[in-house]
N, CA, C and O atoms as CSV, one atom per row, in Angstrom:
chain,resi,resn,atom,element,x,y,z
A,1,UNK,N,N,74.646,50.761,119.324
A,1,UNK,CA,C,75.189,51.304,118.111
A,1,UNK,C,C,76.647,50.873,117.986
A,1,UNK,O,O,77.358,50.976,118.986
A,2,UNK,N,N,77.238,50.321,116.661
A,2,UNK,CA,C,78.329,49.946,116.563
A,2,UNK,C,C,79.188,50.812,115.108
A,2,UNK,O,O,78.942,51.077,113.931
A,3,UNK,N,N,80.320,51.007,116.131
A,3,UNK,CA,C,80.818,51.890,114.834
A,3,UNK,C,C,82.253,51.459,114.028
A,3,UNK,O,O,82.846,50.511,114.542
A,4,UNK,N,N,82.770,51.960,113.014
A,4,UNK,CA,C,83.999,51.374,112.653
A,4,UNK,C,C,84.885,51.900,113.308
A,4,UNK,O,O,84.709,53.093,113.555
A,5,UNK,N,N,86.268,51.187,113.884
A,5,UNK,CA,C,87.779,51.669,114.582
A,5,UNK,C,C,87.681,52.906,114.375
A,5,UNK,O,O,87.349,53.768,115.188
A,6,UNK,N,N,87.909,53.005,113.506
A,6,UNK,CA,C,88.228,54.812,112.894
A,6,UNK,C,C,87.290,56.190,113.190
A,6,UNK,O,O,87.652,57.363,113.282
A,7,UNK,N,N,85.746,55.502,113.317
A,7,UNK,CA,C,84.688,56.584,113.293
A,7,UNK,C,C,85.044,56.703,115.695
A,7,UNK,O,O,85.091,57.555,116.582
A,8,UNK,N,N,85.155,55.415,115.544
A,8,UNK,CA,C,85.014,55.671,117.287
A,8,UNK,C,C,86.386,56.361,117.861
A,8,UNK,O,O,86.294,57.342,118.598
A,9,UNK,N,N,87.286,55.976,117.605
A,9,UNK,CA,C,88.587,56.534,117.785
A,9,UNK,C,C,88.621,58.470,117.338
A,9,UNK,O,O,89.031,59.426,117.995
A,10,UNK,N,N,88.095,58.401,116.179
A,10,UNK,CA,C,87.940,60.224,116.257
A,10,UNK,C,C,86.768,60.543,116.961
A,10,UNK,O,O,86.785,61.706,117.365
A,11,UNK,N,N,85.833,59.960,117.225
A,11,UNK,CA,C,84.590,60.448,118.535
A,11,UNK,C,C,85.452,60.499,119.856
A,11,UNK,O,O,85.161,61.367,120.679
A,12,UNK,N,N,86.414,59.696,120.100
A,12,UNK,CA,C,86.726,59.460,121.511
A,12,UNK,C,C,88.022,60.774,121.239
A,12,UNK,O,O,87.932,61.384,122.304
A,13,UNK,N,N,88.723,61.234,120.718
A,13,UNK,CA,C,89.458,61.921,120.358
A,13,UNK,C,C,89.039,63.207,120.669
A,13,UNK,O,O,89.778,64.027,121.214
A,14,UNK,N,N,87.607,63.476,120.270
A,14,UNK,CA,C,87.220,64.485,119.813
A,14,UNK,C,C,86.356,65.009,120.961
A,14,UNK,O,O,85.687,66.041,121.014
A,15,UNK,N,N,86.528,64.089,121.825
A,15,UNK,CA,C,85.354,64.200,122.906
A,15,UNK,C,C,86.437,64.108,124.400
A,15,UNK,O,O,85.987,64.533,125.464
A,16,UNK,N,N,87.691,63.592,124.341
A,16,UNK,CA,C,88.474,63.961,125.149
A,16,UNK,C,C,89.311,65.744,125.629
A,16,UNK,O,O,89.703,66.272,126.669
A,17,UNK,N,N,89.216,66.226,123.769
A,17,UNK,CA,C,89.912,66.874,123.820
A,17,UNK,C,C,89.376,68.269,124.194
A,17,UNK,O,O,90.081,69.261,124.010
A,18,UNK,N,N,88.184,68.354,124.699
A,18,UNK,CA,C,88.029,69.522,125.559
A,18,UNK,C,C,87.961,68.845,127.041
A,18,UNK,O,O,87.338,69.653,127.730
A,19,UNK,N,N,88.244,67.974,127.657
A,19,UNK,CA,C,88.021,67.775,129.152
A,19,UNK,C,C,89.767,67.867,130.423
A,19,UNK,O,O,90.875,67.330,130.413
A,20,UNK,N,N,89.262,68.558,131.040
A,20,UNK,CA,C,90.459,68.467,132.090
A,20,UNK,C,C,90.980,67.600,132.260
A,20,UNK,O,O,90.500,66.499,131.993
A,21,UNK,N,N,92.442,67.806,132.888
A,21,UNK,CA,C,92.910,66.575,133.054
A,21,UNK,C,C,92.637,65.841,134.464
A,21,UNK,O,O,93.423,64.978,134.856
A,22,UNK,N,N,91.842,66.096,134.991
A,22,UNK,CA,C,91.043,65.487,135.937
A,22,UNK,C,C,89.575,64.562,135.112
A,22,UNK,O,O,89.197,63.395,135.213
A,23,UNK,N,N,89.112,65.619,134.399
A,23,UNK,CA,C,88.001,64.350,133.466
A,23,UNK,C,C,88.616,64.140,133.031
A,23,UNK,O,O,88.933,63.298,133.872
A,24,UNK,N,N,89.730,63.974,131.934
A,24,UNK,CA,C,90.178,63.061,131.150
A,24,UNK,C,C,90.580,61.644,131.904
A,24,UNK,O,O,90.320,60.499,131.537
A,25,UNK,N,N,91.277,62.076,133.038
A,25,UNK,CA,C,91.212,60.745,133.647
A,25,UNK,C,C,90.328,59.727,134.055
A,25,UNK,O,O,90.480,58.508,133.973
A,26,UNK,N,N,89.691,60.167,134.359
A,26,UNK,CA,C,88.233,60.237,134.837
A,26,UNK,C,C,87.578,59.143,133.394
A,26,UNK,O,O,87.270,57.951,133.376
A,27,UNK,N,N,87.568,60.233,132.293
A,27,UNK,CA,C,87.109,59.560,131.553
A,27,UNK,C,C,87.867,58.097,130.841
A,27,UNK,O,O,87.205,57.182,130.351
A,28,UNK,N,N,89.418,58.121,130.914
A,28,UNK,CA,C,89.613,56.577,130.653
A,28,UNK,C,C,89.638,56.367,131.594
A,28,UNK,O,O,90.589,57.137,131.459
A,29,UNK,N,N,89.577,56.026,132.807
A,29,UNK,CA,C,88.961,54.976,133.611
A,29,UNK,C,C,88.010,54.148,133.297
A,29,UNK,O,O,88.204,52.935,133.213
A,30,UNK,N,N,86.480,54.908,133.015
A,30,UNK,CA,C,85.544,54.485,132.496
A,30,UNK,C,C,85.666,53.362,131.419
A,30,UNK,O,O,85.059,52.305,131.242
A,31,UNK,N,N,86.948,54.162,130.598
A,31,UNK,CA,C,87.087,53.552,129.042
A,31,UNK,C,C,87.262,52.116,129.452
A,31,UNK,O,O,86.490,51.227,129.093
A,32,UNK,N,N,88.859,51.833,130.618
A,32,UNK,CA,C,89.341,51.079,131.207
A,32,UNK,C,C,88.172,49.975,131.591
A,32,UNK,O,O,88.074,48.893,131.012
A,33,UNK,N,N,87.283,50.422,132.676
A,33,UNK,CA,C,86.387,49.593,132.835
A,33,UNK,C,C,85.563,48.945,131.974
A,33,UNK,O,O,85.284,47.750,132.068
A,34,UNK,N,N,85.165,49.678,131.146
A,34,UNK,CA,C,84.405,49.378,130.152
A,34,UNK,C,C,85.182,48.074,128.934
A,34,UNK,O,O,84.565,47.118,128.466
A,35,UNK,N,N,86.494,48.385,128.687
A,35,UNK,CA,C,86.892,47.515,127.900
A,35,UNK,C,C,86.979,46.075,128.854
A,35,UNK,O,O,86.896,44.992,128.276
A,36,UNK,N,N,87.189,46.150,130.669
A,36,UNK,CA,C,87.571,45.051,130.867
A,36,UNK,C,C,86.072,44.257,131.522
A,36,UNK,O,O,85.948,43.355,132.351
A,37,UNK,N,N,85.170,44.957,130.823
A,37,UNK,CA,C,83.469,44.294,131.223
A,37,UNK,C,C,83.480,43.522,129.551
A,37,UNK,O,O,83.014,42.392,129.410
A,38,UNK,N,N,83.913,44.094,128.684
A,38,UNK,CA,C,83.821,43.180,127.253
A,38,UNK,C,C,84.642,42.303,127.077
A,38,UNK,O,O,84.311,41.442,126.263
A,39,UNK,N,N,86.120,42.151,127.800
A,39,UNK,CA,C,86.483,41.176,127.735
A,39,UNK,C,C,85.841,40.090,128.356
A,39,UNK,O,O,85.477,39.034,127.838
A,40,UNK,N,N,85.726,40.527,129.712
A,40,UNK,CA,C,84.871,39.025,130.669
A,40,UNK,C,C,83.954,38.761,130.000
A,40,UNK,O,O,83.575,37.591,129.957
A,41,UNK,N,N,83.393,39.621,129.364
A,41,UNK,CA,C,82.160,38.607,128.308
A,41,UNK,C,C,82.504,38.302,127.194
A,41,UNK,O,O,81.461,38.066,126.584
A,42,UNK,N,N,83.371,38.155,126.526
A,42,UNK,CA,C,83.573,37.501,125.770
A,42,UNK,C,C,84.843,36.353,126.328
A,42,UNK,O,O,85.472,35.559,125.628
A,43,UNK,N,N,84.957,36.592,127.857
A,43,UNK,CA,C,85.681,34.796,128.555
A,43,UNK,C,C,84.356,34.232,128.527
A,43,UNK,O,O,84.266,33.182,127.891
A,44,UNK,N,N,83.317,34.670,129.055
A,44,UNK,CA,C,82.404,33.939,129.501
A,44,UNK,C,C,81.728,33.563,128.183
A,44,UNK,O,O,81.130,32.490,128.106
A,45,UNK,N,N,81.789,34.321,127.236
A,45,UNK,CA,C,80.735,33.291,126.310
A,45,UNK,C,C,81.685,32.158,125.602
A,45,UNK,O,O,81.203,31.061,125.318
A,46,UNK,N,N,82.839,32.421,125.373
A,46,UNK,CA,C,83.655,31.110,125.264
A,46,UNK,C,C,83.652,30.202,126.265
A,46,UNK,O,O,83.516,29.079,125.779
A,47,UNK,N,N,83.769,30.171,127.847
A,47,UNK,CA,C,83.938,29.257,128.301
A,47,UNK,C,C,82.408,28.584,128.689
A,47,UNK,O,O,82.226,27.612,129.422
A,48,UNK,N,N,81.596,29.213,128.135
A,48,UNK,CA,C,79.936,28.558,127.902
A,48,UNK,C,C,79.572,28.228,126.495
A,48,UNK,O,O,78.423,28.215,126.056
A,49,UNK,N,N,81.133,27.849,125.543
A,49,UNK,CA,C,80.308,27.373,124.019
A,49,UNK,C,C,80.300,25.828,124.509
A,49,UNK,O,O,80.955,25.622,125.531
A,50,UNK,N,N,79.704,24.806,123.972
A,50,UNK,CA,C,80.099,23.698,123.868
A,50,UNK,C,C,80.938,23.186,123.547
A,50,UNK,O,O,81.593,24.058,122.975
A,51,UNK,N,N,81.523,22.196,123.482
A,51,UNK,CA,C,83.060,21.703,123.457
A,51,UNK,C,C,82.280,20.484,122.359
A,51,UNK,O,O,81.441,19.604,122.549
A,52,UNK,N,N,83.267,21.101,120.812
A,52,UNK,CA,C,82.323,20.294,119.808
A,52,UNK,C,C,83.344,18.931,120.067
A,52,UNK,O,O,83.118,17.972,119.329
A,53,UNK,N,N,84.152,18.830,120.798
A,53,UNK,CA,C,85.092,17.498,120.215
A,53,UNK,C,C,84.342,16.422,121.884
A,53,UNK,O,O,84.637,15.227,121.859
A,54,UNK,N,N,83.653,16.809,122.881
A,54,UNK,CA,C,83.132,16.047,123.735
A,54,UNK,C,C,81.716,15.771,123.297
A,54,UNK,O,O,80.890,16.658,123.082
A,55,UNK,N,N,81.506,14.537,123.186
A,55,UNK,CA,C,80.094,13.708,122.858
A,55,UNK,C,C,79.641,13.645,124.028
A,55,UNK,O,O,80.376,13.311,124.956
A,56,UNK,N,N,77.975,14.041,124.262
A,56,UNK,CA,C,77.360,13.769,125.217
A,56,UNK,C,C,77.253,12.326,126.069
A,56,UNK,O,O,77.323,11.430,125.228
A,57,UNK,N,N,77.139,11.869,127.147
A,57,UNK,CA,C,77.032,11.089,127.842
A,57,UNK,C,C,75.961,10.466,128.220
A,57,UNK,O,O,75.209,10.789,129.139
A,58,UNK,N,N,75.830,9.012,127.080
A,58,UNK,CA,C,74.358,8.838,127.103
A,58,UNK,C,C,73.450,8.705,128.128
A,58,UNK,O,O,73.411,8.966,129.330
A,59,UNK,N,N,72.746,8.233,127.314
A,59,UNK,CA,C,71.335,8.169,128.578
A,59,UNK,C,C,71.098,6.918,128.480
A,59,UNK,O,O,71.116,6.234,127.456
A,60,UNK,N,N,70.769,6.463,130.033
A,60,UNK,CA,C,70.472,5.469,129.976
A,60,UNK,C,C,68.979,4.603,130.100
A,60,UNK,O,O,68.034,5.081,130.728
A,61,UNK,N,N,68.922,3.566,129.568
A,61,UNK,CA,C,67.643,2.949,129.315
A,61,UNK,C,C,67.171,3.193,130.538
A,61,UNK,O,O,67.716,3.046,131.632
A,62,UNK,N,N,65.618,3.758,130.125
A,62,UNK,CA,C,64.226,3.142,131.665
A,62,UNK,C,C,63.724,2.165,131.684
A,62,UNK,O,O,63.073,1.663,130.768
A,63,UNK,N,N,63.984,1.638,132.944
A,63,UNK,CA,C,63.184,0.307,132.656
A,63,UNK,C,C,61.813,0.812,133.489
A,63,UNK,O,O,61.661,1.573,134.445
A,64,UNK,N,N,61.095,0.199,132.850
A,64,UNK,CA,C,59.188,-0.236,133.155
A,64,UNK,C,C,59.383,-1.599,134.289
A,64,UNK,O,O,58.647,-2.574,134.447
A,65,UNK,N,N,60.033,-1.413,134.639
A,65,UNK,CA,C,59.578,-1.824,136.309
A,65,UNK,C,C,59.168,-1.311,137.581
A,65,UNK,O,O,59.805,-0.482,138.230
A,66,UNK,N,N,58.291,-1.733,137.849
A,66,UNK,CA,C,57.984,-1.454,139.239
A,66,UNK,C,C,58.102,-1.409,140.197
A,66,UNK,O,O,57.451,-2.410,140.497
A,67,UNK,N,N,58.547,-0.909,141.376
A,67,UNK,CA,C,59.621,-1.054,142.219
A,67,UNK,C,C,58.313,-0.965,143.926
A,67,UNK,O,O,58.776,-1.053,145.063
């Protein structure tokens, strides 16, 4: 489920603001982790796009000989 800045920011607001300050910590940690698992995936799907400005490296002829 994906929500707009605004709708998630008052859920997370709203959902902090009854927890101790032991869960609250607790709970951004989580947040913490969680944002730095979406960054690495979004390194990793950039550094797995193709690179449109490198042309593949042809292939070379088979020869039908027999060896």
């Amino acid at each position: 489920m994906r929500l707009p800045t605004k709708q998630l920011i008052n859920k997370i607001e709203n959902l902090s603001n009854g927890l101790t300050p032991e869960q609250l910590s607790s709970f951004l940690d989580i947040i913490d982790a969680m944002t730095a698992l979406v960054e690495e995936a979004g390194d990793f799907k950039e550094s797995n796009e193709p690179d449109k400005k490198i042309e593949p490296a042809p292939v070379p002829a088979l020869s039908s000989a027999v060896h």
